[in-house]
Each structure stands twice: as C-alpha cells, then as structure tokens.
ZAMARGU-4260 file (C-alpha; in steps of 0.2 Angstrom, whole numbers, plus 5000, padded with zeros to 4 digits):
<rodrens>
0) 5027/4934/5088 | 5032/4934/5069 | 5015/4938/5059 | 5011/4921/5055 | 5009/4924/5036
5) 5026/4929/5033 | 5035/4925/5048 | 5052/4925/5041 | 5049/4945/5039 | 5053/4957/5049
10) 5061/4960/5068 | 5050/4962/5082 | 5065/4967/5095 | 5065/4984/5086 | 5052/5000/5078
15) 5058/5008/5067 | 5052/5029/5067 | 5060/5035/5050 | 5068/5031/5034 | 5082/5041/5025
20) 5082/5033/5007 | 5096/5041/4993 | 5094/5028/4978 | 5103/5031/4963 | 5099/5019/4947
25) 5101/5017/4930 | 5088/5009/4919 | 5099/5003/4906 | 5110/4991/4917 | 5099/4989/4930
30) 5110/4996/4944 | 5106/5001/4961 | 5115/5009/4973 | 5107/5016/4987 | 5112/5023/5006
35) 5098/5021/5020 | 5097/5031/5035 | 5085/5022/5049 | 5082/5030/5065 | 5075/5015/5076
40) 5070/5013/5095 | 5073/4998/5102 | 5057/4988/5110 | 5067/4975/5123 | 5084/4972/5129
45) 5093/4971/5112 | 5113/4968/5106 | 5110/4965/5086 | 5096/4967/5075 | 5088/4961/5058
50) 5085/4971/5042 | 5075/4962/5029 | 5086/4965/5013 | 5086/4953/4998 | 5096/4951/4983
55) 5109/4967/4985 | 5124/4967/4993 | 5127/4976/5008 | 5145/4985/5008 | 5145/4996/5025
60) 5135/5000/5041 | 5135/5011/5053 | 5127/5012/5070 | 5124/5029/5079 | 5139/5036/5068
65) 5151/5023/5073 | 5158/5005/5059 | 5147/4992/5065 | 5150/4972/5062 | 5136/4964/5053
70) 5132/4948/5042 | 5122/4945/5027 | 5111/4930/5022 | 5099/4929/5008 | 5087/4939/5016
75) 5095/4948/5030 | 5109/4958/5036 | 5109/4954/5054 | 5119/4969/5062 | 5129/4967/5078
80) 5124/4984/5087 | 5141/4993/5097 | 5132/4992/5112 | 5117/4982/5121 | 5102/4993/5121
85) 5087/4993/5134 | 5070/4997/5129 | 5066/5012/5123 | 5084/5018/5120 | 5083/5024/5100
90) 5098/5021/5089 | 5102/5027/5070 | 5109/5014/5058 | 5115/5018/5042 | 5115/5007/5028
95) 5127/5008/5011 | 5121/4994/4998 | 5121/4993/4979 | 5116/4977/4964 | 5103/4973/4952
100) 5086/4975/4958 | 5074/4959/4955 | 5057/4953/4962 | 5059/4941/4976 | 5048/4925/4974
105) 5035/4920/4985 | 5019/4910/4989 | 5010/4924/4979 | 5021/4925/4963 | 5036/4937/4961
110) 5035/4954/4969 | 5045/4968/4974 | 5057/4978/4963 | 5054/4976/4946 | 5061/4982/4926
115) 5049/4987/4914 | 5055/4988/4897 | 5062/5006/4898 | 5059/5010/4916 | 5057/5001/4934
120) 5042/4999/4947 | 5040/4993/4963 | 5024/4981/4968 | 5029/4980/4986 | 5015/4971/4991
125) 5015/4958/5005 | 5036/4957/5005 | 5041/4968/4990 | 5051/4982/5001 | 5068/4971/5005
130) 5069/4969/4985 | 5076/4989/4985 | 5079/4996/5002 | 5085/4988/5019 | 5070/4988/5032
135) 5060/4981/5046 | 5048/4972/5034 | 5033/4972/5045 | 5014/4980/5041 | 5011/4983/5059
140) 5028/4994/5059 | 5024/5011/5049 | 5035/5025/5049 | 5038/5042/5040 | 5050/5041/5026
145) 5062/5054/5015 | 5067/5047/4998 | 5078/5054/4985 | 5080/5046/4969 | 5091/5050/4954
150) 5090/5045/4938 | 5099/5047/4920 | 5093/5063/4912 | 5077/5057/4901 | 5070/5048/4914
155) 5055/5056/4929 | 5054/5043/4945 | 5038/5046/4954 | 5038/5038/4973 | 5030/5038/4989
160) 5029/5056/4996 | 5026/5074/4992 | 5038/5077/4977 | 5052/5090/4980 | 5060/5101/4967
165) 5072/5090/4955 | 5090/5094/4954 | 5098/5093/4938 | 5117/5087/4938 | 5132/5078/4928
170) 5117/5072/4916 | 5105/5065/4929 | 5090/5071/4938 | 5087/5070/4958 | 5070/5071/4963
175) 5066/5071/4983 | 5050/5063/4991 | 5043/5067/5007 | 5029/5058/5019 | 5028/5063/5035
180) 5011/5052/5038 | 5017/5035/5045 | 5020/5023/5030 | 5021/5004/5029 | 5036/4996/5020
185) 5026/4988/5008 | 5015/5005/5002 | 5034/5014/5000 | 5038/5013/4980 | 5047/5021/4967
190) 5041/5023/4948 | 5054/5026/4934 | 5052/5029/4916 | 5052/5041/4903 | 5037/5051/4909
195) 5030/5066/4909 | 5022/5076/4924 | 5007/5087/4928 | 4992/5091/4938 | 4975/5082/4933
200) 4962/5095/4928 | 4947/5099/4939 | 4960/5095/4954 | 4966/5106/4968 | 4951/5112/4977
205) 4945/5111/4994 | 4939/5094/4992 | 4947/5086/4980 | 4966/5087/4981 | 4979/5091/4966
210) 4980/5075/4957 | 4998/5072/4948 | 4997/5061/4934 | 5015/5054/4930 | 5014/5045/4911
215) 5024/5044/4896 | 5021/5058/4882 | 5011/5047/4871 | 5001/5041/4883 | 4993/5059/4888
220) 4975/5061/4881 | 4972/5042/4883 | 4977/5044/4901 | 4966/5063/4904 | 4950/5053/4895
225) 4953/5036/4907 | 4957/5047/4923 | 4941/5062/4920 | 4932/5053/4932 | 4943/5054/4947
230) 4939/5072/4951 | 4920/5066/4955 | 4926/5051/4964 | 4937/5058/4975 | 4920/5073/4980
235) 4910/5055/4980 | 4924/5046/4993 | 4925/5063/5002 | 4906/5060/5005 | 4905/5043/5010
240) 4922/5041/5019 | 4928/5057/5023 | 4941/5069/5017 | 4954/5061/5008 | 4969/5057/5019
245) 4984/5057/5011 | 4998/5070/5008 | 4999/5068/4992 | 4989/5059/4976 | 4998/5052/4963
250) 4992/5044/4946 | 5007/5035/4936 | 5005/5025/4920 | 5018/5013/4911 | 5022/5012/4895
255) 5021/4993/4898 | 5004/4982/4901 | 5002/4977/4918 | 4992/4962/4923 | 4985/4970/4940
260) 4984/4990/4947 | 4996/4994/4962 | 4991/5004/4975 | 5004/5011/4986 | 5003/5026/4999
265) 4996/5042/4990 | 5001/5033/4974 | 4994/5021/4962 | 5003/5012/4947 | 4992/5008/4930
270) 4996/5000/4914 | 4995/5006/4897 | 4980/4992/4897 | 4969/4999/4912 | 4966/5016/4905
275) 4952/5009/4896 | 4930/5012/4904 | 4931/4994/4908 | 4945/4999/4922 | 4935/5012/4929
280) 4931/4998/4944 | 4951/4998/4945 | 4953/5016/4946 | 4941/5016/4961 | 4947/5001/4970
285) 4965/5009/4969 | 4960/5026/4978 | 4948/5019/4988 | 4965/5011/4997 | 4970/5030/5001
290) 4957/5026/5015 | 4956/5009/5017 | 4974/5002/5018 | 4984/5016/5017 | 4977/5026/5031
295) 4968/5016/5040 | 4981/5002/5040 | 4981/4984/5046 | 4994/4977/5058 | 4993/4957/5053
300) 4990/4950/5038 | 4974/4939/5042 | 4966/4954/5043 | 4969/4957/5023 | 4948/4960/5021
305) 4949/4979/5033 | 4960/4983/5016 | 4950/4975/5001 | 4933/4972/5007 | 4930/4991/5009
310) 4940/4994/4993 | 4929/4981/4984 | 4914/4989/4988 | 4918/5007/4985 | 4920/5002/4967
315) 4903/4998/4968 | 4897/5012/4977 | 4907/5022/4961 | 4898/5011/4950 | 4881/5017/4957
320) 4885/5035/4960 | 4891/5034/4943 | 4876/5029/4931 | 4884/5011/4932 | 4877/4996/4939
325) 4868/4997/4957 | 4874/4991/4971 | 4861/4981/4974 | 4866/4972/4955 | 4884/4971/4962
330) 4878/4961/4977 | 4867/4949/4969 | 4880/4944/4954 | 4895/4942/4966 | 4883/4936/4978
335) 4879/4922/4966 | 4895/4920/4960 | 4902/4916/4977 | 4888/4903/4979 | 4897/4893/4965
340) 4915/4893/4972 | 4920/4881/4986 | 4916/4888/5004 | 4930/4883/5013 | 4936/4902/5020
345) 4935/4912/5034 | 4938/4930/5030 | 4944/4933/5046 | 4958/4920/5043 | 4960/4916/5025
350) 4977/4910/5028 | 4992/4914/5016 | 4988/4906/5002 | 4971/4912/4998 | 4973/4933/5006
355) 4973/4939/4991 | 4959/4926/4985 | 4943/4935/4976 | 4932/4928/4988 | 4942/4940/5002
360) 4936/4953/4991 | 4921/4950/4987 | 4915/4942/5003 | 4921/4956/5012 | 4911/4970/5000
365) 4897/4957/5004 | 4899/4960/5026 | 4899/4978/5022 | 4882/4976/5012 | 4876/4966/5025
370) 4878/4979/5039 | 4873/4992/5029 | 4856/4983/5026 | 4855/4979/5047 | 4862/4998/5050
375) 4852/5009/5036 | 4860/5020/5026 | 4862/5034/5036 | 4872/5024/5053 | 4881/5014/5039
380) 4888/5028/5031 | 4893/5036/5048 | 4901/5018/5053 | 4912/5022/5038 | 4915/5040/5040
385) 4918/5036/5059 | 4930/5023/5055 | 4941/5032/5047 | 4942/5047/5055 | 4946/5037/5071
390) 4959/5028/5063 | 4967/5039/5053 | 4984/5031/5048 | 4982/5018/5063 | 4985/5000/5064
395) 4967/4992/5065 | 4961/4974/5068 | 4944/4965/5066 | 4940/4964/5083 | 4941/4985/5083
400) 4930/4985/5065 | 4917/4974/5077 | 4914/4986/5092 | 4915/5000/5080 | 4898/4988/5073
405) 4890/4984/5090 | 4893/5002/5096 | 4883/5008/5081 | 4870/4994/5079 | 4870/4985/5095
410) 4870/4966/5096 | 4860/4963/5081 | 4872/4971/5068 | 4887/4963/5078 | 4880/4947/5075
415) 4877/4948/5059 | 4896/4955/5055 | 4900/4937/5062 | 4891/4927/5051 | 4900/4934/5038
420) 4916/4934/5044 | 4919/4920/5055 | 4910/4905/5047 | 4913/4899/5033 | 4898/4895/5029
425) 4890/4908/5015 | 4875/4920/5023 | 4861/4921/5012 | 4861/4937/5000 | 4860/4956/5012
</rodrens>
C-alpha cells in the first residue's frame, strides 16, 4: 500500500533502478528544460505507470525507444506502456519536460524546487523531487542516478553525485554528477548560483574524505572559519559510527539566508546565516545524515526518528567531544524541555503532521541515551557502529533498529527502547 503519510506519491506497480537526468536552466527566467532517462523493472502484471511530476509540462515520452501515449494531471503523468508487462520484466522510459520550477505546497509548508535571489535550490524533503524531475516519488524506492546540468556561464550548480569535469559551450557550463550508491528521490538536488568551488583544508585523507565546499566569492573566509571544524568531526563520526559512507561530501552556501540546513545525499545546503559558532549543532546534524538518513535509509515515513533521532544526538555527541556542553547537559535541558510540551506522540508513529515535530527529534536523541545508559558505552557505540555497517545504504524499519537492541542487550534494553518509543507517555530522564 501507498505510505500512508504521503499516499498520493509514488507508484508501487513499479522500482525504478536508475535515473538519467539532462537539465538545462537559466536563473534569470526561471526556465527548465530537462530530459529523463528512467530504467524501471516492473513489480506486478502492469499496462501503464505513474511518474510523480508537478508543475511542468511534459511534451514527449518514450517507452523502450518507441512514442508512447500518456496523460498528465497536476501531479502525474500517467503513461500508457506499448505493451503489458509481467513482473520482473524491466522497461526504459524516457521523459522530455520543460516550465518554471516552483515549490509545491504541502502539509509541511512549500518544498521542492526553489529560486533564491540570483540562483536555485532544491529542498526535496518529504515530496520535493516531482517539483524538477519526473519520478517514482517514494523513500522506500532508491536508485542510482546520472545528472547533468547546464547553466549560463557565471553560474557553478553543485548536485547529488561525484562531480564530473565541466564543459564549456555557446556561453554555458555543463557539469555532470554521478552516484552510483542507491539514492532516494527526495536526497537527489541540484544547487545553482554564482559560486565558487574547492576542496576544504585538512580534507582528503584516509579517514576523512575531501570535503568540496561550493559558496559564493565573498562568502570564503567566513565559510573556511564556520566549516574548520568539519575535518575533526568527520575522524569524531568515523569513531563513533564508522567510516563515512558516501561517495562524495559536499558543503554549499547561499548567498541568501536560509531559515533551515538541507541535507541531501553526500550534500548539505547552508545559508549565508548558519556559518556562524551558534550553527555548529547544525553542521553536525546535517552530516551526521550521511549516516543516518542517507545511508542507512528509512522505507516509510513513520519511521522519520531512525533519521533525526540519531542525527539529533550526534550534535551532541559533537558538542561533548568538542569542549561544548555534555551530553549528559543535553539530556537533562531537552529532557526538561519535553516535560513541558504536551505528550500526546509516539515516536514510532508521529503521524504526518508532527514527523518533522521537535519532540521527533529530540525524543528520539533521548531513546538513544536511554539505551546507551542500559547498554554501556562500549555495546552502545558497537550498536551504532554495527547498525550502520549492516545497513549500509539499506531501507530500515523500527522493528530492525529493535532486534539490532535485544540482540546487543537482551530483553532489558529492548524494553526500555519500548518505553520510549511506543508510549506516549514521557520516561523519566536516562
């Protein structure tokens, strides 16, 4: 069945394995045009599919090389395949669609693709990813992806990928991005703006991979003094959660303020506001996802806490291993803060309204304190490192986080997981 906190997303007759995106756009009159190549296998008897795609117009698709018909809603193009297909045949569809990008509205505010004031990003997350490219718009469908984007000279897009070279042509710049790790729709995203590019110093070795930071000229010794850290943070996650998973690590700053951080696979998003000590939390929460979110991914949305519970309480592991506050200060203010707000979720099921709810967050760093204090140290931190080395860029559910509990602390520590996740009522402080 549809995931039940954005059932109208998505098509479960059908996986996709790979995306093919070309996107051409130009800042000034916000115009896309893009073509995307999808190589999809089909997951039942099947004779047209869905592709979640919203607010451009779709001029021509092809199925497996040949005109196909298709029709297209608000939200979907609903294409009528040549021929019916049995499960486990795979097919290759090929999309031609162009328009003014603009967030979609939701239940959680606008999201998706979005213009800056000289640029564009993309703040895919929950149902961002229709807003620019055609797609199967669910998080338990991941798949590797190819983009290649061209901009008007001037401009640098950084995206979801290993960056290629850039070609130069005609007075615009194509830049190709490559992730051959499997990739939710809503961590795929494309950065543009007048930026400039280059390795973060102290980045590149054994442990710690070569950090790009993407920002614009004026912005470069502000973003070197608020990213100094990240070299240290990425050896302290390597401790605690294993080597860093991701093919490539990008840092991008806007010119523009942002009101939140955006993580996206490999990648993070920063306004000109967060390079500032306060948002050190924020740096850490952001790459902390690398590992909790991005490669060890959830397949339904309920189980938002996997993603921002861990993340969560790796900013305050950073904090500690830092010279910031303890952990132990952490738990007790949030702890304290929690006990003030009403106590009427579970962070197993939140529901749509409230997933990306602090007390997700924070109850959810709280469960992990909780175990580690029923665990110790030493099995905690194994949990984690286990966890992720298991799981790496796998679809994960509660239910799997809870054996991985039981099987490290028996029925004690499994029990205690469930008081904090499946009642609502608040535990008393780990």
């Amino acid at each position: 069945m549809a995931d039940p906190y954005a059932p109208q997303s998505g098509d479960l007759s059908y996986d996709v394995e790979s995306y093919d995106l070309a996107i051409a756009y130009r800042v000034r009159t916000n115009r896309l045009e893009g073509v995307a190549t999808i190589v999809a296998v089909a997951r039942e008897t099947v004779s047209s599919i869905a592709l979640d795609l919203v607010g451009l117009r779709t001029s021509r698709v092809r199925v497996d090389g040949a005109t196909a018909r298709f029709s297209a809603g608000p939200r979907v193009v609903r294409v009528t395949l040549p021929r019916t297909l049995a499960a486990g045949d795979r097919f290759d569809v090929e999309v031609t669609y162009a328009g003014a990008p603009a967030p979609r509205c939701s239940r959680w505010g606008t999201v998706g693709w979005e213009e800056l004031a000289d640029g564009a990003l993309v703040a895919g997350q929950p149902i961002g990813a229709p807003t620019w490219f055609p797609c199967n718009d669910r998080p338990d469908n991941r798949a590797r992806m190819r983009l290649e984007v061209t901009v008007d000279e001037g401009y640098v897009a950084a995206a979801t990928g290993v960056a290629g070279a850039s070609v130069r042509r005609g007075g615009r710049v194509t830049t190709s991005f490559v992730s051959d790790v499997p990739t939710a729709t809503y961590l795929a995203a494309v950065h543009i703006g007048r930026y400039r590019t280059r390795q973060l110093a102290g980045t590149g070795d054994s442990v710690v991979p070569a950090v790009t930071v993407t920002a614009p000229p004026g912005l470069t010794a502000a973003a070197d003094r608020a990213f100094a850290t990240v070299p240290d943070m990425l050896r302290a996650f390597d401790r605690l959660f294993g080597p860093y998973p991701q093919e490539a690590c990008t840092l991008v700053v806007t010119a523009d303020e942002l009101e939140i951080p955006l993580e996206a696979q490999g990648l993070a998003v920063f306004g000109m506001n967060h390079l500032v000590p306060a948002a050190q939390r924020l740096v850490a929460h952001e790459l902390a996802h690398q590992w909790f979110g991005n490669s060890v991914g959830i397949a339904r949305w309920s189980d938002i806490w996997l993603n921002e519970g861990f993340a969560c309480y790796a900013e305050w592991l950073w904090s500690e291993t830092s010279g910031g506050a303890s952990v132990e200060s952490c738990v007790a203010d949030h702890h304290a803060r929690l006990a003030a707000k009403p106590r009427d979720l579970v962070l197993t099921d939140p529901g749509p309204d409230d997933m990306f709810d602090d007390r997700v967050y924070k109850r959810g760093a709280l469960t992990l304190h909780a175990v580690r204090r029923t665990l110790g140290d030493d099995a905690f931190f194994e949990l984690l490192r286990s966890w992720t080395a298991d799981h790496r860029h796998a679809l994960v559910t509660t239910d799997d986080f809870r054996a991985a509990v039981e099987i490290a602390g028996g029925a004690d520590a499994a029990a205690v997981l469930s008081r904090w996740i499946d009642d609502v009522a608040l535990p008393a402080r780990p």
